[in-house]
N, C-alpha and C positions, 0 to 999 in steps of 0.2 A: 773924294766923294764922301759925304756924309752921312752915316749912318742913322737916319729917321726910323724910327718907327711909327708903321702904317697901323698896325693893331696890335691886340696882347690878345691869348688865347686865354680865353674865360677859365682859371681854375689852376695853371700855368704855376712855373715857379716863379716866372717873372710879373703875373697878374696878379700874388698871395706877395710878392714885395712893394708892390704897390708902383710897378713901372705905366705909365698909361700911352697911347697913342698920341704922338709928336714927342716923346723924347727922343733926343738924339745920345745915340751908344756913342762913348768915347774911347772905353778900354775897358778888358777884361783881364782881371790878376796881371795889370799894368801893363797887356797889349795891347797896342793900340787894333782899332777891328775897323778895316777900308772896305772887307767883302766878307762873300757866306762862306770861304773860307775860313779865314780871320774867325770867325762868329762861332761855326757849327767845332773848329779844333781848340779855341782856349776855351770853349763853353763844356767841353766834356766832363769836366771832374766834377766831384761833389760841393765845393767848397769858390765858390767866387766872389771875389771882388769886383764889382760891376761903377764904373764910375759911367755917369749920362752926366750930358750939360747943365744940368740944376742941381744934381748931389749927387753922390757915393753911398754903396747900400752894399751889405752883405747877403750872399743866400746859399743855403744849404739846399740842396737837391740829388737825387740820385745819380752816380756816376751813368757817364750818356743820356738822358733824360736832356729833350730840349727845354730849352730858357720857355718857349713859346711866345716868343717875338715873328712877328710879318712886317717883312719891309717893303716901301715901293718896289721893289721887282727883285725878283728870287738872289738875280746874281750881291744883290747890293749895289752896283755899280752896270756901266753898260757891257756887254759880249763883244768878244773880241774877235772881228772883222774877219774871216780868212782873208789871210797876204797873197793868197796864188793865183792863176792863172790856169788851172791844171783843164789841161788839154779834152780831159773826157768830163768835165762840169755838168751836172745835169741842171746847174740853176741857168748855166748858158743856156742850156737847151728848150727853155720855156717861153711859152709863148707870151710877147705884151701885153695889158690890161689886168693882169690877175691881180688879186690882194699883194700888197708891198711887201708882206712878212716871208710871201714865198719867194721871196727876191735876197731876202738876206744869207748872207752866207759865214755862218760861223765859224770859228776854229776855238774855241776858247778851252784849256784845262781842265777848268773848272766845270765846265757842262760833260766834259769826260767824265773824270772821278764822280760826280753827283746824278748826272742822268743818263752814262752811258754812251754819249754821242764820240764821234770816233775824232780823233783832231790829227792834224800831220808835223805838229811841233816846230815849222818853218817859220812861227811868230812866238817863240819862247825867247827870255832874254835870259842870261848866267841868273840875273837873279831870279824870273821865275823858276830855272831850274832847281838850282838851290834849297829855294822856299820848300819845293814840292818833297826833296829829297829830305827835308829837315820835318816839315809834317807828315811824311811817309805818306801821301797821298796814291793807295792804290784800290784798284788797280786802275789801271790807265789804257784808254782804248786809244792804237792807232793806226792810221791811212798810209800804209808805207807803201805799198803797189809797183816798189823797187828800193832795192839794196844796193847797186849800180850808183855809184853818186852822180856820176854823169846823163844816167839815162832819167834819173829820178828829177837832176836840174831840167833836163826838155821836156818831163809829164807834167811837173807842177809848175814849170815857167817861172822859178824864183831862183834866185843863188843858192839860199839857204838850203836846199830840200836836201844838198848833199852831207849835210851833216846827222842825218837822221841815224843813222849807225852809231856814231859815237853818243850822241843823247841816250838812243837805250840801253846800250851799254850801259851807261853813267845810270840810267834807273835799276836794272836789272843787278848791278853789283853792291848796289845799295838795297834791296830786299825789297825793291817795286815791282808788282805783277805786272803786266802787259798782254793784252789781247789785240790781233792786229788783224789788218784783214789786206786784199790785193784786189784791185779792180781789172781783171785782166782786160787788154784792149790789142787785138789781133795785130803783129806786126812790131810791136814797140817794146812791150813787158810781157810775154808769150814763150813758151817752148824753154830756149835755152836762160835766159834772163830769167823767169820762171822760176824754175828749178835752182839757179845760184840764189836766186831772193829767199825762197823758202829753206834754204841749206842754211845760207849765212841767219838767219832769224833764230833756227835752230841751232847755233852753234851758239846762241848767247844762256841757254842752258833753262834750266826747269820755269825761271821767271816768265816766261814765253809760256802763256795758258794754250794759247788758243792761236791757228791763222784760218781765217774764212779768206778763199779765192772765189771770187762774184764775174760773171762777166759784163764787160761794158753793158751802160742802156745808151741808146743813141734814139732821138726823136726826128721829128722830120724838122724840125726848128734847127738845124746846122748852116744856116748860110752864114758866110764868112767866116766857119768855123774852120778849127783843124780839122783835114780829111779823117777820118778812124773810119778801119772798118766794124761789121757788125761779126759778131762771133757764131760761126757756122758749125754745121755737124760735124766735119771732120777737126776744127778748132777745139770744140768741145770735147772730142773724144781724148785727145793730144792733153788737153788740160787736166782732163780728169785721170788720166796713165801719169802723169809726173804728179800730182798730189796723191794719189794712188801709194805709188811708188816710195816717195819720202812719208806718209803715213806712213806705214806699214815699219820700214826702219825705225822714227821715230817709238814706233809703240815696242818695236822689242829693244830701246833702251829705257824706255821712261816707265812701258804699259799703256799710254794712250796713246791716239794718233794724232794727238794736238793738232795737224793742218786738216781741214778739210773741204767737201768743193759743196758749191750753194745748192740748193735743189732747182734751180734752171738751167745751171750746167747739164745736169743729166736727159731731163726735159729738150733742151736743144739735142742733146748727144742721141735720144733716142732710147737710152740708157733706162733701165728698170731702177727704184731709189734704193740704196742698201738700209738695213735692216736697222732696227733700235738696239743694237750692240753696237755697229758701227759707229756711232756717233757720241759717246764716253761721256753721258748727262747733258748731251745738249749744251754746249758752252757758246754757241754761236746762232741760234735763233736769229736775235736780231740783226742776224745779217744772209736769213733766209735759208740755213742751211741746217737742213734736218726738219724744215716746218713740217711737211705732209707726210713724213714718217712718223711724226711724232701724233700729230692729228690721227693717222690711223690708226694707230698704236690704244690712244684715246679711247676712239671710235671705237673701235673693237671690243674693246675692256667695255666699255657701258654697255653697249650689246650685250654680252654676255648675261650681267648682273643685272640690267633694268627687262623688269614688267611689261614685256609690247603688247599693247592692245590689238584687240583681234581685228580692228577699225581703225583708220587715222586719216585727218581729215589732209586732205589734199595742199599741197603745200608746192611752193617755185623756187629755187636758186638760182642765183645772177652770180657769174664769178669772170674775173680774167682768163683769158684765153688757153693761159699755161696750167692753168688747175682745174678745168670744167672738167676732163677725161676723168679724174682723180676723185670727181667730187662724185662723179656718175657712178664710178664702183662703193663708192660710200653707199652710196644710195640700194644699188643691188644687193650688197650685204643684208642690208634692214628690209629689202623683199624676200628674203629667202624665211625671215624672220617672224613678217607680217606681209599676207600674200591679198589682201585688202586693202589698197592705198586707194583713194580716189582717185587721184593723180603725182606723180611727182620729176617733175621735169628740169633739167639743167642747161640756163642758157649761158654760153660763151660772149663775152661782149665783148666786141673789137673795138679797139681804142683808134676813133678818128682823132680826136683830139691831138693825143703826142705821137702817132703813126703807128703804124701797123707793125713795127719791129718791138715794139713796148707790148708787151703781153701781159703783164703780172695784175693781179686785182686790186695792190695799193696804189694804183695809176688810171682808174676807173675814173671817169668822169658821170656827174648827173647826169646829161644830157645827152653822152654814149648810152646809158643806161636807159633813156627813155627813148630814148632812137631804137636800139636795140632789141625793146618788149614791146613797142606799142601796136603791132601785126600781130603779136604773140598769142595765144592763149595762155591765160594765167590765172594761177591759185589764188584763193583770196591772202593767202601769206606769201608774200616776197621773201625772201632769205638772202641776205647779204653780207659779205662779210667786213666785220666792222673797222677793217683797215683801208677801207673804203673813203673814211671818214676821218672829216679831223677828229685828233685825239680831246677825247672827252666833246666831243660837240655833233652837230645834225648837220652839217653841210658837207659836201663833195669838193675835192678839186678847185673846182671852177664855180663856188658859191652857189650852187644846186640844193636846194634842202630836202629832207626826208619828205617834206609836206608836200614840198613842190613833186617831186614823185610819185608821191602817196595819189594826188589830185592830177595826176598827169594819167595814171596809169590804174586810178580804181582800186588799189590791193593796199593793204597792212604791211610799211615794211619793218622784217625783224632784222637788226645786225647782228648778228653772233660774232664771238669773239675766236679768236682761232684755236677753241677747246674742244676735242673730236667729242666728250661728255655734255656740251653744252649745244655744239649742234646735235649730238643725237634728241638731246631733249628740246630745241629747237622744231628741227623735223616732226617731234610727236607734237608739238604746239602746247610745251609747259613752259 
C-alpha cells in the first residue's frame, strides 16, 4: 500500500519542509512506512530522515511532535476483516438495509493500540506479533471471553482462537499492557469457565490492567443463529459473586481489583452499583462499567459547587431503558436543590427496533425515539444522551437525524455527553 499524502497541516514540521499533498512517503531514518504504525513509531524522534518519491529532506522537530501528514484513511492501508464467526456477533444480529459500515467487522491491532477498539488476535501472524513486541505497541485491548482453548475454538468458531493464552503471555513478558474484557453468554463461558478465565488472566501477572465481564446482548434478529440464552437475574447474581470474589483476592496482591462486572450486570441482578472506590480510576468505561457511578459521582460534585437558580426552565430526557431509573434520581437530587422546575420528566424508550432484551441508550434508534415521545408531553429541551449518536455526527442508528426529530417532535434536541457536570449544566439549559 502506498503511502499518499492527502494533506499537510498548515504550520506542521512536514508543511515548514516543504512536503505538499500527493507525495508519497517512502521511508523514515530508512524505514520503509506501509501503515500509521510504520509513520506515527519512526516519526517519533527529533531528527528524521524523510525520503518521498521526488526527494529526500531532512527535519528537525520536537521528539513526539507529529510530522502533520493526513493520508487517505487513518489506518494508511485497509482494517483488517475480523476472521470469526463468534457465536454471540452482534453485527449477526442486525437487521438488513442499514448503512454498510455498520456491517463491517474489524479486528485490526492497530485500531487496538490507537483507538482502543478491543481485537481477539485470531488474525495475527508471527510477524505481526513480532513487529508489535519490537514497537512495544501498548497497551493492547482484548476480546478473550475464554481462556479454555477449546471452549474459546466453539465461541469464536476459528481454530486459531485457542492460542490466545500463549500470544499474551508472549505480550505481557515482553512489558505490553493488556486490557481484556469477557462477554459472558449464559451456559457456554459462565460460572465455572468464568472463574478459570478470570484466574488464568490473572496469573499472567501486573501486565493484565484491566478485565470488564459484560453480559451477552442478543436482538430479535437471531434466526439461524446459534441458540444463546439471555443473562437473567439469577445469571447476573452468580456473575457478579465470582468477579466479586477474584476482585477482592486480586486487590489484596496487587491493591486493585483489576476484574470487574459492567454496570448492566447489576441492573439485570437488581443489584445497588458499588461506589467510586470500587472501581480503582475507571479503567474500563468503555466497556460500560463504572459509567453511572462515575456520572453520579459527577453529578453530585457540580451540585454542590454550581449556583442553582431559584427558576429553571423546564427541560425532558430520552434515555434507554436500563438507565432512566438512574437518571430520575439525578434529577431528584437537583429538586431538593431547586424546588422551581417547570417540569422535568424522564422517558424510557423501549428499543423496538433490536428487541426488547436490548435496553442500553447506545442502541436507541430515531424512530423508537419518536415513537416513543410523540403522545408525550414534552419540554421545549429534549436531553439525550449523546451515545445515541454516531460519534462526532447528528444521526441515530438507523439514519434518523436530530432534525428529523427536532421536526417530528416540536422540541430542541440537546445531546449530552456522559459528564454528570455537563448534564447538570445541560438540565439548567447552559
Amino acid at each position: 500500500m502506498s503511502a499518499y499524502v492527502k494533506e499537510v497541516e498548515q504550520g506542521s514540521p512536514a508543511y515548514r519542509a516543504g512536503i505538499v499533498a500527493g507525495d508519497e512517503l517512502i521511508s523514515i531514518n530508512g524505514h520503509k512506512i506501509c501503515d500509521v504504525l510504520d509513520y506515527k513509531f519512526y516519526s517519533y524522534d527529533r531528527r528524521l530522515k524523510i525520503e518521498l518519491a521526488r526527494k529526500k529532506i531532512k527535519i528537525k522537530k520536537d521528539e513526539g511532535e507529529d510530522l502533520g501528514l493526513v493520508f487517505e484513511t487513518y489506518l494508511m492501508d485497509k482494517a483488517k476483516h475480523c476472521a470469526n464467526k463468534c457465536v454471540f456477533c452482534f453485527v449477526d444480529q442486525m437487521p438488513k438495509g442499514m448503512r454498510e459500515t455498520l456491517y463491517f467487522k474489524d479486528d485490526d491491532a492497530r485500531m487496538s493500540f490507537l483507538l482502543g477498539n478491543y481485537i481477539t488476535l485470531t488474525n495475527l501472524s508471527e510477524e505481526d506479533i513480532d513487529r508489535m513486541i519490537r514497537m512495544h505497541i501498548s497497551p493492547v485491548n482484548v476480546s478473550v471471553h475464554a481462556t479454555d482453548p477449546e471452549i474459546r475454538r466453539r465461541m469464536l468458531r476459528n481454530p486459531r482462537a485457542g492460542e490466545c493464552m500463549n500470544i499474551m503471555r508472549s505480550f505481557c513478558d515482553a512489558g505490553i499492557s493488556l486490557n481484556c474484557q469477557i462477554v459472558v453468554c449464559p451456559g457456554i463461558n459462565d460460572g465455572e469457565v468464568l472463574s478459570q478465565s478470570i484466574s488464568d488472566m490473572l496469573s499472567l501477572g501486573e501486565k493484565i490492567e484491566s478485565i470488564a465481564v459484560v453480559p451477552v446482548g442478543i436482538t430479535k434478529y437471531r434466526e439461524n443463529l446459534y441458540p444463546l440464552k439471555p443473562m437473567d437475574k439469577e445469571a447476573a447474581i452468580e456473575t457478579i459473586r465470582i468477579v466479586d470474589e477474584l476482585g477482592e483476592k486480586a486487590k489484596l496482591s496487587r491493591g486493585e481489583r483489576v476484574v470487574y462486572a459492567a454496570d448492566e450486570l447489576y441492573i439485570k441482578a437488581g443489584l445497588s452499583l458499588p461506589d467510586n472506590r470500587y472501581y480503582d480510576g475507571y479503567p474500563q468505561l468503555g466497556n460500560g462499567v463504572g459509567l453511572m457511578t462515575l456520572l453520579h459521582e459527577e453529578f453530585s460534585d457540580a451540585l454542590e459547587y454550581t449556583d442553582i437558580p431559584d427558576n429553571i426552565d423546564g427541560f425532558t430526557v430520552a434515555t434507554g431503558v436500563a438507565a432512566a431509573p438512574f437518571i430520575r434520581k439525578l434529577i431528584d437530587e437537583l429538586k431538593e436543590k431547586c424546588h422551581n422546575i417547570d417540569s422535568a420528566e424522564v422517558y424510557a424508550v423501549r428499543n423496538e427496533f433490536f428487541g426488547d432484551t436490548i435496553d442500553v441508550a447506545g442502541l436507541v434508534t430515531g424512530k423508537d425515539l419518536i415513537r416513543t415521545l410523540r403522545e408525550k408531553p414534552l419540554a421545549k429541551r429534549l436531553l439525550i444522551p449523546d451515545v445515541m449518536l454516531r460519534q462526532g455526527e447528528t444521526v441515530f442508528l438507523d439514519d434518523i437525524s436530530i432534525a428529523d426529530v427536532e421536526r417530528e417532535l416540536n422540541v430542541q434536541v440537546v445531546p449530552v455527553e456522559n459528564d454528570g457536570e455537563k448534564l447538570l449544566c445541560a438540565m439548567l439549559g447552559r
